[in-house]
C-alpha positions in Angstrom: 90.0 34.6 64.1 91.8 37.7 64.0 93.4 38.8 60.7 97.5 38.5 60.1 98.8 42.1 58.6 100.7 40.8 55.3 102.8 43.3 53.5 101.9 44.4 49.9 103.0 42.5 46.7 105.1 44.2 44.0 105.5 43.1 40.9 108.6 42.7 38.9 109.7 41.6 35.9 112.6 39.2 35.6 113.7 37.7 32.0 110.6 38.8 30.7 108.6 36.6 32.8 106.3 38.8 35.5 106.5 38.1 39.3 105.0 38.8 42.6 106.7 39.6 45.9 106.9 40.8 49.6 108.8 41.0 52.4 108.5 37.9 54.2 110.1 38.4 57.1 112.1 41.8 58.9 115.7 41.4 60.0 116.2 40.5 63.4 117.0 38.6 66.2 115.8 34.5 66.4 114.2 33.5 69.3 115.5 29.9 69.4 119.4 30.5 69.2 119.3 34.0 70.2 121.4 35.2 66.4 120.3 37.1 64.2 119.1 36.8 60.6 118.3 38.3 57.6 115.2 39.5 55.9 113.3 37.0 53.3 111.1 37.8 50.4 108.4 35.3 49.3 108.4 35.1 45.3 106.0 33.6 43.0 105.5 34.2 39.3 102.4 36.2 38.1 100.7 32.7 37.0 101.9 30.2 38.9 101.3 29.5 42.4 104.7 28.1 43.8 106.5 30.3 46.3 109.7 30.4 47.2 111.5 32.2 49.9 115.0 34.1 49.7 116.8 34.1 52.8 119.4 37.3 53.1 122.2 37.0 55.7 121.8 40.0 58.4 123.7 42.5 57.4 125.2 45.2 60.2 123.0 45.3 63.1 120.6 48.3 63.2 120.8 51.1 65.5 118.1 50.9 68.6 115.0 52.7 67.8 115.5 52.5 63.8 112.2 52.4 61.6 111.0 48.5 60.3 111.8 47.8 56.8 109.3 48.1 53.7 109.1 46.3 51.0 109.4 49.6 48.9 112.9 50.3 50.5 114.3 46.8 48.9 115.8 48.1 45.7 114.5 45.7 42.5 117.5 45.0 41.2 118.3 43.0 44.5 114.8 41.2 44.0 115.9 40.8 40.3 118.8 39.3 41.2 117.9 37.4 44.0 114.6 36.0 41.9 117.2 34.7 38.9 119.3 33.1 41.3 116.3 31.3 43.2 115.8 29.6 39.3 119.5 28.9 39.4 119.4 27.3 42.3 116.9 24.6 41.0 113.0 26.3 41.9 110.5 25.8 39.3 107.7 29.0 39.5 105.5 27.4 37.5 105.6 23.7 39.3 103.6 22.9 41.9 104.6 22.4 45.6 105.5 23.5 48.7 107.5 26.6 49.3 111.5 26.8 48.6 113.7 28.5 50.6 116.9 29.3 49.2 119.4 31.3 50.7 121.2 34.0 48.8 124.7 36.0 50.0 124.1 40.4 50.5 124.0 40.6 46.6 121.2 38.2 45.9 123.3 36.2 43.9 
């Protein structure tokens, strides 16, 4: 079985409490409606094992031939942000369960 090529967790600290992430999925264009979408990190705190996954809208469309995005490019504040507002919204890091996606504006609020 051939093995995927996952991007490399980062670890953040948000409220004191630490967390691992990586980006999920690059911006692009969806195969079943033909639209685009927006990246998505997958979180989960340090100890726990729950994920969830932040959805971010699209954003401008990029220009042909431009670079993929890293995970280092995504500034932490965003992830900070976007990580708080996943909690908001009702996920539980340290619960058990399937994976949460939540859906966040440009901001990550």
């Amino acid at each position: 079985m051939a093995r995927t090529k996952q991007s490399p967790e980062f670890e953040i600290d948000v409220d004191g409490a630490p967390y691992l992430w990586r980006l999920h999925r690059q911006p692009g264009w969806s195969s079943d409606n033909g639209q685009r979408h927006g990246m998505a990190i997958a979180v989960r705190h340090k100890e726990g094992q729950r994920e969830a996954v932040v959805e971010f809208p699209p954003g401008p469309e990029p220009k042909y031939g431009a670079p993929l995005l890293k995970g280092s490019q995504i500034a932490p504040a965003l992830v900070a942000k976007a990580i708080s507002s996943a909690i908001v919204a009702g996920w539980d890091p340290l619960s058990r369960g399937k994976t949460v996606a939540i859906v966040v504006d440009a901001t990550g609020a």
